[in-house]
Backbone as JSON, one array per atom type, in Angstrom:
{
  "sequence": "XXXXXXXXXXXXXXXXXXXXXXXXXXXXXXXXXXXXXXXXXXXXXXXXXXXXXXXXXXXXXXXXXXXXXXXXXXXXXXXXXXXXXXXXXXXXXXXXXXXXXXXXXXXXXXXXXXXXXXXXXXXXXX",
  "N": [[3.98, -1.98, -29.44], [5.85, -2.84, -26.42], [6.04, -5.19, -25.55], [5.1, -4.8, -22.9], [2.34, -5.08, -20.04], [-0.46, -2.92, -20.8], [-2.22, -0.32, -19.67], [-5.12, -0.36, -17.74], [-7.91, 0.44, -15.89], [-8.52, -1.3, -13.78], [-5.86, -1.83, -13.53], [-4.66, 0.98, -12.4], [-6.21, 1.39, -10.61], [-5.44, -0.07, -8.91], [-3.11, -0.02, -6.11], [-4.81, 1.66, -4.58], [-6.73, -0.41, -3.74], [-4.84, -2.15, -2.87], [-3.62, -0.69, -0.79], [-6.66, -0.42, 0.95], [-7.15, -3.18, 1.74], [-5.0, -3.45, 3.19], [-5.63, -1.51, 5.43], [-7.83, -3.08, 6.11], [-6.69, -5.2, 7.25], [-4.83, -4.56, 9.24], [-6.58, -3.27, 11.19], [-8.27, -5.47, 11.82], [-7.31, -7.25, 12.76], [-6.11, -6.44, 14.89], [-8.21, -5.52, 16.3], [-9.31, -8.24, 16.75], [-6.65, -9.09, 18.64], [-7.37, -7.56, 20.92], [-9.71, -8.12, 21.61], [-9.35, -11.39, 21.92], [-7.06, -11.79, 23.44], [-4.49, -12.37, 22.77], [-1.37, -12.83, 22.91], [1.39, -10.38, 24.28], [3.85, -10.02, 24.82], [7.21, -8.99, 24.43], [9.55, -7.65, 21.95], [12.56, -5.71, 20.98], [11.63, -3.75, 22.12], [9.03, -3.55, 20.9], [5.78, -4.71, 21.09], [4.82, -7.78, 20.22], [2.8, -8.16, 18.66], [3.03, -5.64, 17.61], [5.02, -5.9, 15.84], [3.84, -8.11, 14.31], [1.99, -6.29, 12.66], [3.73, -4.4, 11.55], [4.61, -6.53, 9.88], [3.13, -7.35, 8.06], [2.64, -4.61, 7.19], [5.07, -4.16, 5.28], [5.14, -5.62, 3.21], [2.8, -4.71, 1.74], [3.92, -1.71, 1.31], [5.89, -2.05, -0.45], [4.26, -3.68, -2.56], [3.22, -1.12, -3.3], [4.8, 0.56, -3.66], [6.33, -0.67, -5.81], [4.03, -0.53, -8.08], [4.0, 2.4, -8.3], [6.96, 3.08, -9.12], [6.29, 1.32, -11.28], [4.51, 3.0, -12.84], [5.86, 5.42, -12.85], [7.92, 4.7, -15.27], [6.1, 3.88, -17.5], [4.87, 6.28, -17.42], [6.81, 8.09, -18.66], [7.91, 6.77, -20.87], [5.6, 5.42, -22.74], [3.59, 2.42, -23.32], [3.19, 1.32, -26.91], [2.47, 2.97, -30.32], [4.88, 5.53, -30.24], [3.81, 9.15, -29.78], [1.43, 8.21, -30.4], [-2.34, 8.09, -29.92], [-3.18, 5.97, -28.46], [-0.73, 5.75, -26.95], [-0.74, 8.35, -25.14], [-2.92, 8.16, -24.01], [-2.05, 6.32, -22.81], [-0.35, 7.04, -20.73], [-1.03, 8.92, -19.65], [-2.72, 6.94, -18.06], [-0.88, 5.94, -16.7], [0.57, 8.35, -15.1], [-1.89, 9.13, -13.48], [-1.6, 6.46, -12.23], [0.67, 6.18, -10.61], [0.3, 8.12, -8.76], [-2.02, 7.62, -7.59], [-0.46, 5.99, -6.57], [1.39, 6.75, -4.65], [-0.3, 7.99, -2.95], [-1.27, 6.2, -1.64], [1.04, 5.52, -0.26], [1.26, 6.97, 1.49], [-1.28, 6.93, 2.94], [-0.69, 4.16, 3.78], [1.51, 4.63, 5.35], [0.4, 6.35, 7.39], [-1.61, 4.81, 8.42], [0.09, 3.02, 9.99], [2.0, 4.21, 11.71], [1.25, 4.84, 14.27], [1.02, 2.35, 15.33], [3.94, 2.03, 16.24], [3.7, 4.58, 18.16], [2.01, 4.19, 20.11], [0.65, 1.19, 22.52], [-0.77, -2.13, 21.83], [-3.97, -2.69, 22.87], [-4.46, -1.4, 24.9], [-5.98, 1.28, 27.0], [-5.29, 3.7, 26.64], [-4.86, 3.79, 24.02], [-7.08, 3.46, 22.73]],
  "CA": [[4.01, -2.34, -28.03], [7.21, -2.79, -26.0], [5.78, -6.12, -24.33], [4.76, -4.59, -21.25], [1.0, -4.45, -20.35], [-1.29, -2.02, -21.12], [-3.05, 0.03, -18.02], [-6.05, -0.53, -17.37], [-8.86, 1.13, -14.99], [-8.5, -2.06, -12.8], [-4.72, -1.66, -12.78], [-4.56, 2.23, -11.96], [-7.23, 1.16, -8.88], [-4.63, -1.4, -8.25], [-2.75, 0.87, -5.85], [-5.7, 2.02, -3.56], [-7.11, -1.87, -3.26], [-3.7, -2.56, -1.69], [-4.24, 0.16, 0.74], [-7.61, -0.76, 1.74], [-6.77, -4.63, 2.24], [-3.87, -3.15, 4.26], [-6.46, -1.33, 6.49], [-8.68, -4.05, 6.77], [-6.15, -6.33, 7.69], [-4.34, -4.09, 10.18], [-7.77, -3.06, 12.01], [-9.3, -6.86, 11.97], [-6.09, -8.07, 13.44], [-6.03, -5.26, 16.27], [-9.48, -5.8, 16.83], [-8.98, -9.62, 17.13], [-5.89, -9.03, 19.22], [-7.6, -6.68, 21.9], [-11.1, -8.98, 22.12], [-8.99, -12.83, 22.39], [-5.93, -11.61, 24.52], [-3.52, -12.39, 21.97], [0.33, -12.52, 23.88], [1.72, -9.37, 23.65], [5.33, -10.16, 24.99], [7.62, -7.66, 24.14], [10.79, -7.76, 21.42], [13.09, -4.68, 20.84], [11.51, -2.37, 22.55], [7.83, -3.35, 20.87], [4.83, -6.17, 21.45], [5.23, -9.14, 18.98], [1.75, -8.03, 17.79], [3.01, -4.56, 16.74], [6.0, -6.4, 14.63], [2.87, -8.82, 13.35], [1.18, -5.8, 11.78], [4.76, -4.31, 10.72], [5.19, -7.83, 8.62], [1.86, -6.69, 7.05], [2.63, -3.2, 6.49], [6.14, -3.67, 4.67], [4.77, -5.84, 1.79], [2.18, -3.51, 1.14], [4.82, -0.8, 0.54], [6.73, -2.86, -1.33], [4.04, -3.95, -3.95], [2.5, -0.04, -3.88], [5.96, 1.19, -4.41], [6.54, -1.41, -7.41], [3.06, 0.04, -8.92], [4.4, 3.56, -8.13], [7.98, 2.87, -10.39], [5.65, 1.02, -13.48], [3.42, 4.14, -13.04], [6.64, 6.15, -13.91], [8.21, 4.41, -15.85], [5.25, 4.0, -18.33], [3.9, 7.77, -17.94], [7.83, 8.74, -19.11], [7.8, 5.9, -22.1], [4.07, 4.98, -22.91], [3.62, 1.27, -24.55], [2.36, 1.52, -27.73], [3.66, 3.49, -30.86], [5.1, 7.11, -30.09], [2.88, 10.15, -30.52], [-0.52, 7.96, -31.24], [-3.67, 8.35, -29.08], [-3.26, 4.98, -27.57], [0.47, 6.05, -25.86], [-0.98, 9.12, -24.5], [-3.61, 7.58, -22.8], [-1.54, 5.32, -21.73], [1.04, 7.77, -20.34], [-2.14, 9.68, -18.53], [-3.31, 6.66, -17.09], [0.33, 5.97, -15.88], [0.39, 9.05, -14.02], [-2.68, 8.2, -12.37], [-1.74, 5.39, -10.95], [1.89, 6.67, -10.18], [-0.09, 9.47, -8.11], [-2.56, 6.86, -6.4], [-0.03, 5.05, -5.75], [1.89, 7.72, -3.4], [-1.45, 8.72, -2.03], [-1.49, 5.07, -0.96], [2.01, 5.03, 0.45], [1.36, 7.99, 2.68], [-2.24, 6.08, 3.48], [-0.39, 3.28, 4.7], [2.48, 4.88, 5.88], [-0.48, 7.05, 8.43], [-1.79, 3.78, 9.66], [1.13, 2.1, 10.66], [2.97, 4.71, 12.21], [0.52, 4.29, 15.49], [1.81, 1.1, 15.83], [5.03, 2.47, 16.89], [3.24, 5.35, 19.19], [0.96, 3.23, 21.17], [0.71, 0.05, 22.85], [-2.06, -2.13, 21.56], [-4.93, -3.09, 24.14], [-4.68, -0.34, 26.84], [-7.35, 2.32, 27.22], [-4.9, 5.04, 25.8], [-4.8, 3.19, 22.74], [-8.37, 3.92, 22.27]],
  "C": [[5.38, -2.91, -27.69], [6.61, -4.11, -25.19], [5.04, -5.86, -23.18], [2.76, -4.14, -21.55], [0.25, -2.96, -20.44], [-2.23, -1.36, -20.04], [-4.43, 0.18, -18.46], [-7.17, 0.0, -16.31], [-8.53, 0.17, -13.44], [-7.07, -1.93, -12.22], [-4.26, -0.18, -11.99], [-5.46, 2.32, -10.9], [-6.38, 0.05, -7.84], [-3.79, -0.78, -6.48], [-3.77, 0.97, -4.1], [-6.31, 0.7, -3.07], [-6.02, -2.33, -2.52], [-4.07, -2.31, -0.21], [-5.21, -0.37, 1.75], [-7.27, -2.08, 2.3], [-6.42, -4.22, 3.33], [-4.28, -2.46, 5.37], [-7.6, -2.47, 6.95], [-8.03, -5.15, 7.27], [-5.6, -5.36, 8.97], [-5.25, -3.69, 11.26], [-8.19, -4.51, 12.21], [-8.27, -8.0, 12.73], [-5.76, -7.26, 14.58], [-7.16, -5.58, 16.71], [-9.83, -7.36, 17.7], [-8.44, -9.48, 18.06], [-6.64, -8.77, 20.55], [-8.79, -7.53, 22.77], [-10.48, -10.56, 22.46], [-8.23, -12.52, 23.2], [-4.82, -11.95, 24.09], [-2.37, -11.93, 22.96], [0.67, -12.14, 22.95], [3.28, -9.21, 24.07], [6.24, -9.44, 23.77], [9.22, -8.04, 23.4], [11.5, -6.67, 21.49], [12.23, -3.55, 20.99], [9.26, -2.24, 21.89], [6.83, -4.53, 20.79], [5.32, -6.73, 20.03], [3.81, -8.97, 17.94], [1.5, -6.9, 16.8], [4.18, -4.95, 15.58], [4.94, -7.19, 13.89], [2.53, -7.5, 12.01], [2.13, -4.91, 11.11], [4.68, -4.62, 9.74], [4.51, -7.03, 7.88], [2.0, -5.27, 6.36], [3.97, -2.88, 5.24], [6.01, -4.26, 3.78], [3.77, -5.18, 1.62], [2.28, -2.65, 0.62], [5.32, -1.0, -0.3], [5.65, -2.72, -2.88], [3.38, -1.93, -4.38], [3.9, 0.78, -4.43], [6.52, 0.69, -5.78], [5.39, -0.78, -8.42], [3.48, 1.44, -9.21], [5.64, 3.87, -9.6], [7.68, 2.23, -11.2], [5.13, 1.8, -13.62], [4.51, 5.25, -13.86], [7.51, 6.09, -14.72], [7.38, 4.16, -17.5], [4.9, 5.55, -18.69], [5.62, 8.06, -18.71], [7.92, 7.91, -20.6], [6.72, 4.92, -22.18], [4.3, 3.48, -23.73], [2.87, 1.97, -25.59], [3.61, 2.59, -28.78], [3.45, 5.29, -30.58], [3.94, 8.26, -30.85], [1.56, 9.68, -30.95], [-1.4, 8.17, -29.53], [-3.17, 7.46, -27.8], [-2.36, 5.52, -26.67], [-0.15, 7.35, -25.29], [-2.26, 8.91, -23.78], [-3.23, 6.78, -21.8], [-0.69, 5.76, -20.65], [-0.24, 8.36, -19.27], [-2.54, 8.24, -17.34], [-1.76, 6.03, -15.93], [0.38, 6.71, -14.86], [-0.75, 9.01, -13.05], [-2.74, 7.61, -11.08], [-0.24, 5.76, -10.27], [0.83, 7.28, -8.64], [-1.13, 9.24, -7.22], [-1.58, 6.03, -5.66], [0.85, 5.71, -4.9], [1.14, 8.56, -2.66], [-1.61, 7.25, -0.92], [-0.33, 4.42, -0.35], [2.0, 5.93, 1.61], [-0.02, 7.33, 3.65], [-1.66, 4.86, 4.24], [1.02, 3.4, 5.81], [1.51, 5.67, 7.78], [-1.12, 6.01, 9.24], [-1.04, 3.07, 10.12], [1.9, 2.77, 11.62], [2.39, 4.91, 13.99], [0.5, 3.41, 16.04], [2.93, 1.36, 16.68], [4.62, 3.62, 17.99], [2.18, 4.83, 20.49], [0.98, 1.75, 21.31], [-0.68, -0.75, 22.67], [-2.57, -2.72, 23.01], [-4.76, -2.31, 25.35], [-5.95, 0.46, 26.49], [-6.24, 3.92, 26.42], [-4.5, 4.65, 24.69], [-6.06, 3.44, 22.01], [-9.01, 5.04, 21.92]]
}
C-alpha cells in the first residue's frame, strides 16, 4: 500500500451523494425563496438568490471534481501491490467512481445552469 486509502462501495457512491445533497439543497432553497419572499435585489446582471445557489453549486464541483482526479489517479496506479487481485479491484472500483463522478458533474452542472436562464419566483420560472 502506497498510504492512500483503499475504495470502498461507500467511497465510489461518494460522488452521486454529493450530487443529490446538491439537488436537495438547490430545490429546498428555491422552494423556500419563492414561498417567504426572500429579497431578490439584483447584482451583475443576476438576483442575490441566484449567486446564493451559485455559492452552493461551486463547492460541489469542486469536491466531485477532487473525487473525479483520486478516481484517476488510483484506476492508473491501484494501491496495493502491482498485478495482485486486490490492485485490480481497486483500479475497477477507481474507474467507477471516476465515471460517477463525471456523471455527477454534468448532474450538477444541468441543475445549475437554470439559474442563469431564469429568474427565480415568476410564473415563467415554473
Amino acid at each position: 500500500m502506497t498510504g492512500r486509502r483503499p475504495w470502498t462501495l461507500s467511497l465510489v457512491a461518494a460522488p452521486m451523494v454529493v450530487w443529490a445533497l446538491h439537488l436537495l439543497v438547490v430545490y429546498s432553497l428555491e422552494g423556500l425563496a419563492c414561498a417567504r419572499g426572500w429579497p431578490l435585489g439584483r447584482f451583475a446582471g443576476m438576483s442575490w438568490f441566484n449567486w446564493l445557489l451559485v455559492g452552493v453549486s461551486v463547492p460541489a464541483l469542486v469536491a466531485v471534481a477532487w473525487m473525479m482526479w483520486r478516481g484517476w489517479r488510483d484506476a492508473r496506479d491501484p494501491p496495493g501491490p502491482a498485478g495482485s487481485s486486490m490492485a485490480r479491484r481497486q483500479s475497477l472500483l477507481a474507474w467507477v467512481a471516476m465515471a460517477l463522478a463525471a456523471v455527477s458533474v454534468v448532474a450538477i452542472v444541468f441543475a445549475t445552469v437554470p439559474v442563469f436562464m431564469l429568474p427565480p419566483c415568476t410564473p415563467e420560472a415554473l
